[in-house]
N, C-alpha and C positions, 0 to 999 in steps of 0.2 A: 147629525149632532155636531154643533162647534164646540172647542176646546178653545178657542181665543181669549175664552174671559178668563181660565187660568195659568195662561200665559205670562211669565214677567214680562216687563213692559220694558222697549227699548232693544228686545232685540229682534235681528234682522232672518227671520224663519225663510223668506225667498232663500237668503244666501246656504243659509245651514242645508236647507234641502238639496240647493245645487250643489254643493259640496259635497255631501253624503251622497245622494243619491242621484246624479243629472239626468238619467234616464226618464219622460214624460212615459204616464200609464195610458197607453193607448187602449185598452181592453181590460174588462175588469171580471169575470162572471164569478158572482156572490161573494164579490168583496175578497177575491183571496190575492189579486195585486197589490190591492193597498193595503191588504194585511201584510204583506212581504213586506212592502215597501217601507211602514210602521214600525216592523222589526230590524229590517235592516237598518234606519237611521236611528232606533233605541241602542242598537247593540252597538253602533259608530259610534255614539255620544259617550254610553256608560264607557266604552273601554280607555276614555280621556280621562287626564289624572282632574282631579277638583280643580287645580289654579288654570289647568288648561278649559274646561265649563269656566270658570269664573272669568274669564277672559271672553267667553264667547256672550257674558252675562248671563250664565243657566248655572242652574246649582241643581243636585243628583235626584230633587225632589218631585223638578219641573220637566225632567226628561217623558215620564210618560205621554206628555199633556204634549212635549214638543214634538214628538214622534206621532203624536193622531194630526195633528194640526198639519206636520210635514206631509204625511200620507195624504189629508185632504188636499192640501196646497197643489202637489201633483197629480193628485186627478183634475186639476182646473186648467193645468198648465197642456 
């Protein structure tokens, strides 16, 4: 499943993930790294005050959608 088409547009999810989370998921079984990994860049994001997301162009709506996308991105990486 992608999240990409709810994604706002313009911003940079490579960086956001390396930031939050740099560590690549080398091993996955039934999905419970990249459920970590999901949670740990929502909980990173949400604890940002609103001008600090709005800076990174995300606002509090788009965090879920950023954190499966981040989660995806690092299983490729």
């Amino acid at each position: 499943m992608s999240f990409a088409a709810t994604l706002p547009s313009g911003i940079n999810l490579g960086a956001i993930v390396k930031a939050i989370a740099p560590a690549p998921i080398r091993f996955d079984p039934f999905g419970i790294m990249s459920g970590y990994k999901a949670y740990d860049i929502y909980s990173s994001l949400d604890a940002k005050s609103d001008a600090e997301l709005a800076a990174m162009g995300l606002d509090r709506a788009a965090l879920p959608a950023v954190a499966m996308a981040g989660a995806e991105e690092a299983l490729r990486t």
